[in-house]
C-alpha positions as CSV (number, residue, x, y, z in Angstrom):
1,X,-99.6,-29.0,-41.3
2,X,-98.6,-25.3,-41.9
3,X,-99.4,-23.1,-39.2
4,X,-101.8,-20.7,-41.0
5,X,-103.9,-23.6,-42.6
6,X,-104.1,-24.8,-38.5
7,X,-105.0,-21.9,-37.1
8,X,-107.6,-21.2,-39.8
9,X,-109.1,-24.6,-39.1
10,X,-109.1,-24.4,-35.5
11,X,-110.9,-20.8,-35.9
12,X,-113.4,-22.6,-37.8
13,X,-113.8,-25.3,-35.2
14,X,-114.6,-22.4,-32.4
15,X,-117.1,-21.4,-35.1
16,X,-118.7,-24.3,-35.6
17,X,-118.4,-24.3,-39.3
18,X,-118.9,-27.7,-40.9
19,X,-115.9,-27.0,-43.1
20,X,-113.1,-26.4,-40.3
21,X,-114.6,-30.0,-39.1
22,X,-113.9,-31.9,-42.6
23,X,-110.9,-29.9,-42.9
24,X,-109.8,-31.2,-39.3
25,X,-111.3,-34.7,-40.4
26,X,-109.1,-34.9,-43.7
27,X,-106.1,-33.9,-42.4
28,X,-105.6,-35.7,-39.4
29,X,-108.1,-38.9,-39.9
30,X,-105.3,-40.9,-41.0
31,X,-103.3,-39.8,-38.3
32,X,-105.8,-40.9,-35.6
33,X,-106.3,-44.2,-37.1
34,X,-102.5,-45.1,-37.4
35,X,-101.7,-44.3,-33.9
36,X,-104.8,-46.0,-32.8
37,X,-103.9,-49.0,-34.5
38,X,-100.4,-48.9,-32.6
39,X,-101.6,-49.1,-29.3
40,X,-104.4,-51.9,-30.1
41,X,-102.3,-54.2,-31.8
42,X,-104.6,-57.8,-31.3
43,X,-107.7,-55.6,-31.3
44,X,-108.0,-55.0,-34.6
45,X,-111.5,-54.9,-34.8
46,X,-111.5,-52.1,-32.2
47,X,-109.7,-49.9,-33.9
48,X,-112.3,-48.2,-36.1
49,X,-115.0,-48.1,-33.2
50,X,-112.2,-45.8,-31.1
51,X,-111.5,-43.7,-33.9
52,X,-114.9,-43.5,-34.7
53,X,-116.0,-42.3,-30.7
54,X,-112.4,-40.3,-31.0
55,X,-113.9,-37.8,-33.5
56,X,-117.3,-37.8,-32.3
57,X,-115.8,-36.6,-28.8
58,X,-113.9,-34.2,-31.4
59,X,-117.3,-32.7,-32.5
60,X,-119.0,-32.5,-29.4
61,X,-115.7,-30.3,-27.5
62,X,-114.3,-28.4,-30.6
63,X,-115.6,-25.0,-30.2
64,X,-113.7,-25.0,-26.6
65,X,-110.5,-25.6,-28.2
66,X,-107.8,-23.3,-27.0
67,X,-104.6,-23.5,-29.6
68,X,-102.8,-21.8,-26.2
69,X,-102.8,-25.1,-24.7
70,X,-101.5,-27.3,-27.7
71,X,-102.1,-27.8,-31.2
72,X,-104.8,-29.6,-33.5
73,X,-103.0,-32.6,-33.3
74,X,-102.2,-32.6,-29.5
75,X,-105.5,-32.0,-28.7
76,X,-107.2,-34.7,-31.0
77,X,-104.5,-36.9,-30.1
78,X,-104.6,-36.7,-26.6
79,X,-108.9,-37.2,-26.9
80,X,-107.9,-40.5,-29.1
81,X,-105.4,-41.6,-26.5
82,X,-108.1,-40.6,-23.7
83,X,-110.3,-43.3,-25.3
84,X,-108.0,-46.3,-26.0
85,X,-107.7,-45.8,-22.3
86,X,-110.8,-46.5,-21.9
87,X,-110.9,-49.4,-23.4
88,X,-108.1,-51.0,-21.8
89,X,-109.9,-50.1,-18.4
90,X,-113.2,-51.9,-19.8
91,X,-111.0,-55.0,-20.7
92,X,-109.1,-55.3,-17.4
93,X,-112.6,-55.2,-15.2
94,X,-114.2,-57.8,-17.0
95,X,-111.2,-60.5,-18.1
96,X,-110.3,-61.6,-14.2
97,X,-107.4,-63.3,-16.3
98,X,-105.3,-59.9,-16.8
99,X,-104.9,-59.9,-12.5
100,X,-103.2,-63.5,-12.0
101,X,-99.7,-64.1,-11.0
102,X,-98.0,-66.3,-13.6
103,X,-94.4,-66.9,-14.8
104,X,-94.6,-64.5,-17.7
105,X,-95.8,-61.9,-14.9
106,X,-93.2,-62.5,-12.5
107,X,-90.8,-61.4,-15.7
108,X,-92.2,-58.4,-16.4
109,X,-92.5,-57.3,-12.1
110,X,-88.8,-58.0,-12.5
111,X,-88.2,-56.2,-15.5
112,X,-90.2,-52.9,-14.0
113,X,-88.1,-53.4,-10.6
114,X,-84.7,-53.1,-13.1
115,X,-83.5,-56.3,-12.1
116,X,-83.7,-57.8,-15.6
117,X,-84.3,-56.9,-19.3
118,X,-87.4,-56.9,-20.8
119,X,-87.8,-61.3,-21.8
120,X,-87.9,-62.0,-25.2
121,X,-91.7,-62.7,-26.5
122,X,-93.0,-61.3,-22.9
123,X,-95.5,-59.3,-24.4
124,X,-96.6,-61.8,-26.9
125,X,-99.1,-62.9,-23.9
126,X,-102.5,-61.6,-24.8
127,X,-103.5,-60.8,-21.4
128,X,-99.9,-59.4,-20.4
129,X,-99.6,-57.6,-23.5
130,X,-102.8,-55.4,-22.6
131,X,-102.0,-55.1,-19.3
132,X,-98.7,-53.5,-20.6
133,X,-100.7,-51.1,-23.0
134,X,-103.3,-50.2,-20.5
135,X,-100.1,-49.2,-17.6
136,X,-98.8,-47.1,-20.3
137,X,-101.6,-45.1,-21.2
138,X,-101.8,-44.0,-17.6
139,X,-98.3,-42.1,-18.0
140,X,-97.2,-38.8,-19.6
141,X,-97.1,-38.8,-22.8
142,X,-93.3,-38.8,-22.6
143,X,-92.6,-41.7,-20.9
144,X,-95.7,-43.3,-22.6
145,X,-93.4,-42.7,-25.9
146,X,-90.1,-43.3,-24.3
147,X,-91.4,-46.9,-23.2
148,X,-92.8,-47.8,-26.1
149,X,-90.1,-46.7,-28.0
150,X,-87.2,-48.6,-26.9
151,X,-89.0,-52.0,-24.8
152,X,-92.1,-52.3,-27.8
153,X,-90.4,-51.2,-30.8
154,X,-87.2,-51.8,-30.5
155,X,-85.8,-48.4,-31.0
156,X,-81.9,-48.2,-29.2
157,X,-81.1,-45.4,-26.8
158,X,-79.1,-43.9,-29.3
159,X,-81.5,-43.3,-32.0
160,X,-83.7,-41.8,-29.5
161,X,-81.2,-39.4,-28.3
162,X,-80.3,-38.4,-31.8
163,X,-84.4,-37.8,-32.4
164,X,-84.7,-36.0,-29.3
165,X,-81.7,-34.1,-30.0
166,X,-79.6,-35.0,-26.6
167,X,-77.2,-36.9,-25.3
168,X,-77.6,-41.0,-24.7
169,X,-77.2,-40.2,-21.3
170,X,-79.9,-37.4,-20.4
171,X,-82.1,-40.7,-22.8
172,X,-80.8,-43.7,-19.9
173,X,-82.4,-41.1,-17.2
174,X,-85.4,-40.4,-18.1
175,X,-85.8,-44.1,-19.0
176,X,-85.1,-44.7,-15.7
177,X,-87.7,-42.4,-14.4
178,X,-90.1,-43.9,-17.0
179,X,-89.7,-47.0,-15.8
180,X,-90.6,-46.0,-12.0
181,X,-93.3,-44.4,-13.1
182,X,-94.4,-47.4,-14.5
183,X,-94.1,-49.1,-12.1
184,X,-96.2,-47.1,-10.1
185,X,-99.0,-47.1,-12.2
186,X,-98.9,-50.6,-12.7
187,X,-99.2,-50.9,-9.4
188,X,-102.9,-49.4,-9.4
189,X,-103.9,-51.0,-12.2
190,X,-102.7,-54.6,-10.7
191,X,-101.2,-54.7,-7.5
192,X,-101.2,-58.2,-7.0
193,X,-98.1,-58.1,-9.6
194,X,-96.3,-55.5,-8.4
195,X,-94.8,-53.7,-5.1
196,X,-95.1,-50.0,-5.9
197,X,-92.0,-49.3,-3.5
198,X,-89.2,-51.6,-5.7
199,X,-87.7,-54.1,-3.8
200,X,-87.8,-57.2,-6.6
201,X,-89.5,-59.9,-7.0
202,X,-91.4,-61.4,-2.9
C-alpha cells in the first residue's frame, strides 16, 4: 500500500470515520485471511471465526492507533496473530492429548535440543502439529518467521539470506537463537516434553 493512501486511512481510523474502516477492511481483508489460514492449517473451519474476531478487535482499538509504533499492516497483523494465539491456548487446555510423551514427541524435543533434524512427517501429528503452531506464536515475530520458514515450509538458508539481504551465515545464527527460544517457550507451554536448560533427550 502507498504510504499516503496509509496514512490517510489510518487518520481516518483515529477519526472514526466509517470509510477509513472499509478502506482498511478492503485492503488488507485478504491479507488477514491468507496468513490466518497459514498458521491454522487442519482448522479450516476456524479460519473465518479468527478473522472475523481479528477485525472486530480492529474496530473496537482503531482510533488508538499510533502509525509511530508500526504500520496498518503490523498492527492488524500482529491483533490477528494475538488471536490465533488464543486459540491454540484454548485447544491445548482442553485436548489433555497435546501434553503426552510419545515417540513423535521425543523427535521433535530432540530436534529443539539440535541433536537431530527436524523428522520427516513430524508435524503431520494433529496434536504435535498444534502444539508446534501454538510454541511458535509465543516467539517474536522474527523467529516466529524464521522457523516457519525453513522447518514448515521448506524454505533453504540461502533463499532466506538472499530475502533478508545477508549472509547464510548471520541466517544459521539467528536460527540457532530461534531455536533456543523455542525451546524455551515450549517448555511453558508443555514441560513434560522438554528440559528448558538443553541437555537432550532424559
Amino acid at each position: 500500500m502507498e504510504e499516503h493512501h496509509e496514512k490517510a486511512i489510518a487518520a481516518g481510523l483515529r477519526e472514526g470515520r466509517r470509510d477509513a474502516w472499509h478502506a482498511l477492511y478492503d485492503a488488507y481483508a485478504e491479507r488477514v485471511w491468507r496468513s490466518v489460514a497459514r498458521w491454522m492449517s487442519g482448522h479450516e473451519a476456524d479460519v473465518a471465526d479468527i478473522v472475523q474476531e481479528t477485525f472486530l478487535a480492529a474496530a473496537r482499538s482503531a482510533h488508538t492507533y499510533d502509525p509511530a509504533r508500526g504500520s496498518l499492516w503490523s498492527w492488524l497483523g500482529g491483533i490477528a496473530r494475538n488471536h490465533v494465539a488464543l486459540f491454540f491456548r484454548r485447544r491445548c487446555r482442553q485436548d489433555p492429548l497435546l501434553h503426552r510423551t510419545n515417540h513423535r514427541a521425543v523427535q521433535i524435543r530432540r530436534w529443539v535440543d539440535g541433536q537431530d533434524a527436524l523428522p520427516e512427517g513430524a508435524l503431520v501429528s494433529a496434536e504435535l502439529c498444534l502444539l508446534v503452531r501454538q510454541t511458535l506464536t509465543q516467539l517474536s515475530r522474527d523467529h516466529e518467521l524464521l522457523l516457519s520458514a525453513k522447518y514448515m515450509d521448506g524454505v533453504s538458508v540461502e533463499q532466506i539470506a538472499a530475502a533478508r539481504a545477508c549472509s547464510t551465515t548471520a541466517v544459521r545464527s539467528k536460527l540457532a537463537r530461534a531455536r533456543k527460544a523455542f525451546r524455551r517457550a515450549l517448555a511453558t507451554t508443555a514441560p513434560d516434553l522438554i528440559d528448558p536448560r538443553g541437555g537432550g533427550t532424559p
